[in-house]
Chimera marker file (.cmm) of the C-alpha trace (Angstrom):
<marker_set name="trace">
<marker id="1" x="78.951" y="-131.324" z="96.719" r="1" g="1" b="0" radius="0.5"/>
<marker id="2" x="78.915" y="-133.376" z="93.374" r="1" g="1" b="0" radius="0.5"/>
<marker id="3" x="80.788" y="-132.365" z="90.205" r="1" g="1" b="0" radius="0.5"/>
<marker id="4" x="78.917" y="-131.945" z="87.234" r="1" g="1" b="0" radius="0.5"/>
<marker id="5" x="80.896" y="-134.168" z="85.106" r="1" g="1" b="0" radius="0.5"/>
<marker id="6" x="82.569" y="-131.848" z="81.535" r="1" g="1" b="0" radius="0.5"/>
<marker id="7" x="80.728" y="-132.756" z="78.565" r="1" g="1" b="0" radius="0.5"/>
<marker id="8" x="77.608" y="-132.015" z="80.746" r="1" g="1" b="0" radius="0.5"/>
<marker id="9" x="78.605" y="-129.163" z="82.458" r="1" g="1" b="0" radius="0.5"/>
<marker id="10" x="79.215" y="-127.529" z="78.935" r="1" g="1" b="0" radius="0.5"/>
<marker id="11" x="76.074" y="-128.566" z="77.667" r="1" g="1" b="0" radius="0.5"/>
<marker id="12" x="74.024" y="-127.049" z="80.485" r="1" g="1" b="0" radius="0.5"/>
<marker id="13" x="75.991" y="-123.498" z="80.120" r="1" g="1" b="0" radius="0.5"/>
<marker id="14" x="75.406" y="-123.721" z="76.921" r="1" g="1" b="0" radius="0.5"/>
<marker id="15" x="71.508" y="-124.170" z="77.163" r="1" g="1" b="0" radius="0.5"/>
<marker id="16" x="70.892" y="-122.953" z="80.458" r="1" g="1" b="0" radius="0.5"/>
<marker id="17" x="70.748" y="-119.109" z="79.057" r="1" g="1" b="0" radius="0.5"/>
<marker id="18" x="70.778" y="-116.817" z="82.197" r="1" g="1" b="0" radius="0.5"/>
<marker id="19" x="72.688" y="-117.345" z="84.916" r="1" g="1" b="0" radius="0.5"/>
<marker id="20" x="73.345" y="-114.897" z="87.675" r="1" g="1" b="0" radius="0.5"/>
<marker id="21" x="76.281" y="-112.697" z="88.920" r="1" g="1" b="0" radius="0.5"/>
<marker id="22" x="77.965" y="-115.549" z="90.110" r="1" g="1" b="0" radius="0.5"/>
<marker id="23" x="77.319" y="-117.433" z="87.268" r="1" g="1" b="0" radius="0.5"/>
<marker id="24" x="75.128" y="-119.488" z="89.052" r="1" g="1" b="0" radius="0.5"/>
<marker id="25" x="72.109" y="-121.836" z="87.471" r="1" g="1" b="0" radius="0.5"/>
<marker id="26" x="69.234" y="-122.109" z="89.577" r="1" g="1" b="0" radius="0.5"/>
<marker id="27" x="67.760" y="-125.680" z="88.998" r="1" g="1" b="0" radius="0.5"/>
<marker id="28" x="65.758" y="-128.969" z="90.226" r="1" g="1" b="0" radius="0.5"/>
<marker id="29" x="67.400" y="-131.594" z="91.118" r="1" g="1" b="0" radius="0.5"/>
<marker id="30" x="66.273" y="-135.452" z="91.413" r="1" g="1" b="0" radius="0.5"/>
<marker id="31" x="68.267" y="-137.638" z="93.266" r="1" g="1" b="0" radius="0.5"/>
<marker id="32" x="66.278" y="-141.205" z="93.896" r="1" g="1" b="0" radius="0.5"/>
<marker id="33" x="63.083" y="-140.332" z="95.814" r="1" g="1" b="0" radius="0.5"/>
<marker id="34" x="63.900" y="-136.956" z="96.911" r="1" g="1" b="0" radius="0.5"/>
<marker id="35" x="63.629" y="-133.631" z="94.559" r="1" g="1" b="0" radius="0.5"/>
<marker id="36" x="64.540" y="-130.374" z="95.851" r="1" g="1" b="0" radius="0.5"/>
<marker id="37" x="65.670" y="-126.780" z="94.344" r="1" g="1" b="0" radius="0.5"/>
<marker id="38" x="69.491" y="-125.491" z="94.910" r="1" g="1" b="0" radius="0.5"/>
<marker id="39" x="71.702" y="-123.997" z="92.230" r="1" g="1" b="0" radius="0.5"/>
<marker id="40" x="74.562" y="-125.255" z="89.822" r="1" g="1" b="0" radius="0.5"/>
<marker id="41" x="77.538" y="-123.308" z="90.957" r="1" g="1" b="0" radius="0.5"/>
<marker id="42" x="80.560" y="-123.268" z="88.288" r="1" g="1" b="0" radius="0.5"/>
<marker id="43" x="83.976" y="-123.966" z="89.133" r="1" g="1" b="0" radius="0.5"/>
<marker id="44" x="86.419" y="-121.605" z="86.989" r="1" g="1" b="0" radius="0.5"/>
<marker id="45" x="89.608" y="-124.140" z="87.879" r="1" g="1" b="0" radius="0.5"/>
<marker id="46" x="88.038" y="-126.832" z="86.581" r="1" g="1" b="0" radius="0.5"/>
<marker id="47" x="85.434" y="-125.348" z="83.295" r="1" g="1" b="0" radius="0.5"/>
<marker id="48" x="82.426" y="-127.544" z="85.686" r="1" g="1" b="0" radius="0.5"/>
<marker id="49" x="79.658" y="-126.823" z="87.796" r="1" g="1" b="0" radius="0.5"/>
<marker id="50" x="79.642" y="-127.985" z="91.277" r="1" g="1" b="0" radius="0.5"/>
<marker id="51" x="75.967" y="-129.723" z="92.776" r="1" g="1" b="0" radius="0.5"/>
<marker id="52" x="75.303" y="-129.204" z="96.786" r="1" g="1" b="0" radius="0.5"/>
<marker id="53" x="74.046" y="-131.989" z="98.269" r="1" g="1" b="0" radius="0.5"/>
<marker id="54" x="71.830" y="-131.242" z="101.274" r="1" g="1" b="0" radius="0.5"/>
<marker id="55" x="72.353" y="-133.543" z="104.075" r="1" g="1" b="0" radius="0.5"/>
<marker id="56" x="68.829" y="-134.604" z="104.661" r="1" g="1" b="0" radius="0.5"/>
<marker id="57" x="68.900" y="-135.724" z="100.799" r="1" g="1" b="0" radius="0.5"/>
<marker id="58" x="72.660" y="-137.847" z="101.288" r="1" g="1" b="0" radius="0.5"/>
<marker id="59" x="70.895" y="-139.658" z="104.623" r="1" g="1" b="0" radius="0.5"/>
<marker id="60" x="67.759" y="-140.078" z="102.506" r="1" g="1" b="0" radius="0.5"/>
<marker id="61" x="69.135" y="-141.741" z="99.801" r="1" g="1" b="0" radius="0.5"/>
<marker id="62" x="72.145" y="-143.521" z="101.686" r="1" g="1" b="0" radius="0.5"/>
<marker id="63" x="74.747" y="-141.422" z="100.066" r="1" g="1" b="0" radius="0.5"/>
<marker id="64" x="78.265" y="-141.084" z="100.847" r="1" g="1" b="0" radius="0.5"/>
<marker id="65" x="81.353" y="-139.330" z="99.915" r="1" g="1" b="0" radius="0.5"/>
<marker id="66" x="83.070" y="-141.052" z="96.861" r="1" g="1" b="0" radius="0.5"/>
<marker id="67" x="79.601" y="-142.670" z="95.186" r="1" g="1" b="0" radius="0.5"/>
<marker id="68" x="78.788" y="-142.313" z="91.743" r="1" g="1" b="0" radius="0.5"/>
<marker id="69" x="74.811" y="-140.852" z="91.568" r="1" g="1" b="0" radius="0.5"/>
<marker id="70" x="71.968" y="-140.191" z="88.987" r="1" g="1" b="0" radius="0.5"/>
<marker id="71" x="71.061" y="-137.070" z="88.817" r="1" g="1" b="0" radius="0.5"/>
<marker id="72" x="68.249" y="-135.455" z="86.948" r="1" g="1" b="0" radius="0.5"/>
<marker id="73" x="67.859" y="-131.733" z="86.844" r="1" g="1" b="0" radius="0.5"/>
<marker id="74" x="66.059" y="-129.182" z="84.725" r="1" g="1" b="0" radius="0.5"/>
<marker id="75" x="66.568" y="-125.788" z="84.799" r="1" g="1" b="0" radius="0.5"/>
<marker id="76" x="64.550" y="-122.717" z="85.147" r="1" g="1" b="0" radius="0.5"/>
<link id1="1" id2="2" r="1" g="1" b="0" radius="0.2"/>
<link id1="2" id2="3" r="1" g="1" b="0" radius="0.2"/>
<link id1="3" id2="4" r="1" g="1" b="0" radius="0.2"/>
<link id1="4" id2="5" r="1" g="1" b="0" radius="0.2"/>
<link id1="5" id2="6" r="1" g="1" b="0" radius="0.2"/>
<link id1="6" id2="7" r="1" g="1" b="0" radius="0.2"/>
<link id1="7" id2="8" r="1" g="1" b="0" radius="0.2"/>
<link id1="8" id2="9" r="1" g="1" b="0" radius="0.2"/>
<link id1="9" id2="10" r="1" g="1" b="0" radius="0.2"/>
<link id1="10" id2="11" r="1" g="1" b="0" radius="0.2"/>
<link id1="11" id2="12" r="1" g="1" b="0" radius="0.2"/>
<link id1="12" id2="13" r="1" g="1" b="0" radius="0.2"/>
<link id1="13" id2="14" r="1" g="1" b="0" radius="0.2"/>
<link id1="14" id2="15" r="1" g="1" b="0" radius="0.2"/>
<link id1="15" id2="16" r="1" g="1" b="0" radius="0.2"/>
<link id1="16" id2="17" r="1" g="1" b="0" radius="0.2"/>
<link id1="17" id2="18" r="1" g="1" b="0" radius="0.2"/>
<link id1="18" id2="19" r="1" g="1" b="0" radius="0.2"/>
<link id1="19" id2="20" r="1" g="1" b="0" radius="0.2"/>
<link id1="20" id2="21" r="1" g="1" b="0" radius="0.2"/>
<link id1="21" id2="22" r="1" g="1" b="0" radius="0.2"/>
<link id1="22" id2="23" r="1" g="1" b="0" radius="0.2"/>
<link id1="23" id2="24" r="1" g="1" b="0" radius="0.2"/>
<link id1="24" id2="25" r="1" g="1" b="0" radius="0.2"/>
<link id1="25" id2="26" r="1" g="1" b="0" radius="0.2"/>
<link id1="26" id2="27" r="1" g="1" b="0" radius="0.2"/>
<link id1="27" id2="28" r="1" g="1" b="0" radius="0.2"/>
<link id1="28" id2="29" r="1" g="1" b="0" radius="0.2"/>
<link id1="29" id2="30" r="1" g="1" b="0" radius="0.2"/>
<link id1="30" id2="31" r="1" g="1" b="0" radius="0.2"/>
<link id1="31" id2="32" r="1" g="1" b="0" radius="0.2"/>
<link id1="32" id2="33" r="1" g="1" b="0" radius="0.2"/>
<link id1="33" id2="34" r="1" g="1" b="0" radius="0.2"/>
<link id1="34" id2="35" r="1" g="1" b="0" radius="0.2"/>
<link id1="35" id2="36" r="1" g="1" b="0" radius="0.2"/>
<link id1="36" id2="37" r="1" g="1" b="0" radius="0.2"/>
<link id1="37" id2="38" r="1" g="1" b="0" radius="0.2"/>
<link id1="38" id2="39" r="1" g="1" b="0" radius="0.2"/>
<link id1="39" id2="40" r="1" g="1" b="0" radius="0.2"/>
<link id1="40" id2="41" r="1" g="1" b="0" radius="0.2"/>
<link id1="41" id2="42" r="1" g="1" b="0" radius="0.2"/>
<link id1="42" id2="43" r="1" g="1" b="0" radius="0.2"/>
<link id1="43" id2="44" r="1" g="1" b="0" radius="0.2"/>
<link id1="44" id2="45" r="1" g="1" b="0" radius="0.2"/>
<link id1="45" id2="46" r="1" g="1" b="0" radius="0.2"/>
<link id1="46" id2="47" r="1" g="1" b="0" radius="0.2"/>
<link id1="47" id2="48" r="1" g="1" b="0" radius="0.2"/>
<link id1="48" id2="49" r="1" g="1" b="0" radius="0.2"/>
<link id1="49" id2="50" r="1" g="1" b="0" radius="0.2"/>
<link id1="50" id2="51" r="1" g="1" b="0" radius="0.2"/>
<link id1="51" id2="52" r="1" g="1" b="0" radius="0.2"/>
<link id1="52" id2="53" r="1" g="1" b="0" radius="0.2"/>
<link id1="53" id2="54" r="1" g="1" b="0" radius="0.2"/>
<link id1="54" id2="55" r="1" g="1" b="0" radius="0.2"/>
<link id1="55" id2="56" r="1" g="1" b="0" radius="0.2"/>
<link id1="56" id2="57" r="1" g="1" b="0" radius="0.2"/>
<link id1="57" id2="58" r="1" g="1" b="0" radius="0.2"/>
<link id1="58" id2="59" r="1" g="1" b="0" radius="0.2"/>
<link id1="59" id2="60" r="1" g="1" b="0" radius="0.2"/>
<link id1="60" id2="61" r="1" g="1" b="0" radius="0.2"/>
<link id1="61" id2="62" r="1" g="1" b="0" radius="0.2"/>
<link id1="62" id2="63" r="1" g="1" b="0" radius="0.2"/>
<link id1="63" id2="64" r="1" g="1" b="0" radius="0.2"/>
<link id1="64" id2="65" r="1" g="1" b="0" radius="0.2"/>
<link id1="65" id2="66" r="1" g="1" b="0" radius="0.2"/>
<link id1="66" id2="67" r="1" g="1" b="0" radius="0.2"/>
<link id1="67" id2="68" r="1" g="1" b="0" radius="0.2"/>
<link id1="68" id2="69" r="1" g="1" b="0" radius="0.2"/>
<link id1="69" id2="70" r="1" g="1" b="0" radius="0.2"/>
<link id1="70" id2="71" r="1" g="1" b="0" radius="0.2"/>
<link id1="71" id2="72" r="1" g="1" b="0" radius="0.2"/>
<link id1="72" id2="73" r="1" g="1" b="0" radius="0.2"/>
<link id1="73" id2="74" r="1" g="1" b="0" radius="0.2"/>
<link id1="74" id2="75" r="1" g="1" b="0" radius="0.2"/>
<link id1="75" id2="76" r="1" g="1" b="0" radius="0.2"/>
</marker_set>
């Protein structure tokens, strides 16, 4: 999983609109070459959301634990 870093994390709960009972966001995500659909799940300790990471996308894109990624994701 990746942390959605603060100031984002507010900025998507704030436009993001519905979530559901868990306060989840369903979204897309684009990491490099590889796009896929998950959700945002928050984290109530820390105010953030938390990104999974499937591990067919981390080999894809030579990911591992401690690297700093672009993500691009749109909700919806």
């Amino acid at each position: 999983m990746s942390t959605v870093p603060p100031e984002i994390s507010h900025q998507i709960r704030f436009y993001a609109g519905k979530t559901n009972s868990f306060g989840s966001i369903r979204v897309r995500v684009c990491i490099g070459n590889s796009e896929w659909a998950t959700s945002l799940f928050p984290d109530t300790k820390s105010g953030c959301y938390f990104l999974p990471v499937k591990a067919v996308i981390r080999r894809a894109e030579s990911l591992a634990v401690g690297d700093r990624i672009t993500v691009d994701l749109t909700t919806g």
